[in-house]
C-alpha positions in Angstrom: 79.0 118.2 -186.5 81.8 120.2 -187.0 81.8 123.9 -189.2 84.0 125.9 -190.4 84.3 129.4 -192.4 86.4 129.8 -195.4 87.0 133.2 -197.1 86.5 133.2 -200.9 89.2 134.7 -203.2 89.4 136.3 -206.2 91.5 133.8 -207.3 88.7 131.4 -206.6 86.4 133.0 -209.4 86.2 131.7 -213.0 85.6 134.1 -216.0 81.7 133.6 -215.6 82.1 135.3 -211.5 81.5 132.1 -210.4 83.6 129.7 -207.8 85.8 127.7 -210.1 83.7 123.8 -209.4 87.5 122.8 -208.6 87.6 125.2 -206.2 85.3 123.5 -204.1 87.2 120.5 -203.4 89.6 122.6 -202.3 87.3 123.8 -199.9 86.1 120.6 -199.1 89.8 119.5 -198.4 90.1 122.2 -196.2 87.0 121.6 -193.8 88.4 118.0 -193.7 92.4 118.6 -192.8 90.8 121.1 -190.2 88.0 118.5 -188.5 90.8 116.1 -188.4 93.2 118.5 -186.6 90.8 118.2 -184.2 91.3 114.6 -183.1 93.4 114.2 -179.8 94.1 110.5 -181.4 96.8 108.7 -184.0 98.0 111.4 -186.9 95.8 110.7 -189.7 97.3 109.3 -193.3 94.1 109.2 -195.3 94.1 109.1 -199.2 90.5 110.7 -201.2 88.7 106.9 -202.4 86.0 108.9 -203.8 84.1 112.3 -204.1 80.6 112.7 -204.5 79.4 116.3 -205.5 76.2 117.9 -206.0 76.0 121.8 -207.1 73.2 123.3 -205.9 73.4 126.7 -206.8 76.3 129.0 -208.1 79.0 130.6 -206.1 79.7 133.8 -206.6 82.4 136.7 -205.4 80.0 139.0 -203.8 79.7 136.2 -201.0 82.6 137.0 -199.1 82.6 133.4 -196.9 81.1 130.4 -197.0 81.0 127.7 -193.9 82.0 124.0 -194.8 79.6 122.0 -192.5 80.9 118.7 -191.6 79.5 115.1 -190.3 80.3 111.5 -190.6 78.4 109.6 -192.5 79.8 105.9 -192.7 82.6 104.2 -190.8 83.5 100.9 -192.1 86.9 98.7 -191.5 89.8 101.4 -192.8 87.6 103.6 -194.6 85.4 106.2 -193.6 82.7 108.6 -195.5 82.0 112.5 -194.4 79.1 114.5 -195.4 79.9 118.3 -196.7 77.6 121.1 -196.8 79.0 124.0 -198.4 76.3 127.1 -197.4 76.4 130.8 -196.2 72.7 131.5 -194.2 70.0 129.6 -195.8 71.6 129.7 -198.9 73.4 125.4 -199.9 75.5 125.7 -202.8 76.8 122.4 -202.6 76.7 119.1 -200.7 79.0 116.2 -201.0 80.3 112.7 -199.4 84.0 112.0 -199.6 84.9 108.5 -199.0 88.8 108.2 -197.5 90.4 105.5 -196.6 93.1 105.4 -194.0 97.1 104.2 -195.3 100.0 103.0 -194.1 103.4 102.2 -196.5 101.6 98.7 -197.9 98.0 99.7 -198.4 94.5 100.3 -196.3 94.8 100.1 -191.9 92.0 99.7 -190.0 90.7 102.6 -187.7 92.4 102.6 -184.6 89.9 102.4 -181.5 90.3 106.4 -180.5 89.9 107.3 -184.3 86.5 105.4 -184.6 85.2 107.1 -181.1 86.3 110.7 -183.2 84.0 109.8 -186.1 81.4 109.1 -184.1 81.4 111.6 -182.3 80.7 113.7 -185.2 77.8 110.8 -186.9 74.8 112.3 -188.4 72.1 112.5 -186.5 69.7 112.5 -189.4 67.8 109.3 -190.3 
């Protein structure tokens, strides 16, 4: 599992007072680049294959930071899925699973060996 806080700005905020729903993958982007950074392995080129979001509950300014919990989900050949949960306290405002796959110049490479033991190091321990 890996966590991390991100500080909301007002830029964040749509006319409603709400986090912009774009906003979030931002966030979500974030929590990833930084999780990654973590690796003592290869540099990672990954490219987003797919997001899937689910809102749970509206953002809003007068929640200063949220933390972007983090956890592998799937790790298949050259792809790779992580599970987001976007909360602050016992308050989820969103939860996701972004699928990336890992690039070189012509198309998908497979995980290298020390990437594989980083995901799963961070697997979900949730049945």
């Amino acid at each position: 599992m890996h966590s991390c806080r991100i500080h909301l700005r007002a830029a964040d905020i749509d006319a409603l007072g709400h986090v912009n729903n774009v906003v979030f993958v931002q966030y979500l982007h974030e929590a990833r680049d930084r999780l990654l950074a973590t690796a003592d392995s290869d540099h990672w080129h990954v490219v987003v294959a797919a997001h899937k979001i689910t809102f749970q509950r509206p953002l809003v300014l007068g929640q200063r930071s949220v933390d972007v919990v983090t956890t592998t989900d799937r790790i298949g050949t050259a792809s790779f899925a992580l599970h987001h949960e976007i909360c602050a306290g016992d308050n989820v405002y969103l939860t996701a699973v972004s699928t990336l796959v890992t690039i070189e110049d012509d198309g998908p490479k497979a995980l290298t060996a020390a990437q594989r033991h980083f995901l799963e190091q961070h697997l979900s321990r949730e049945p």
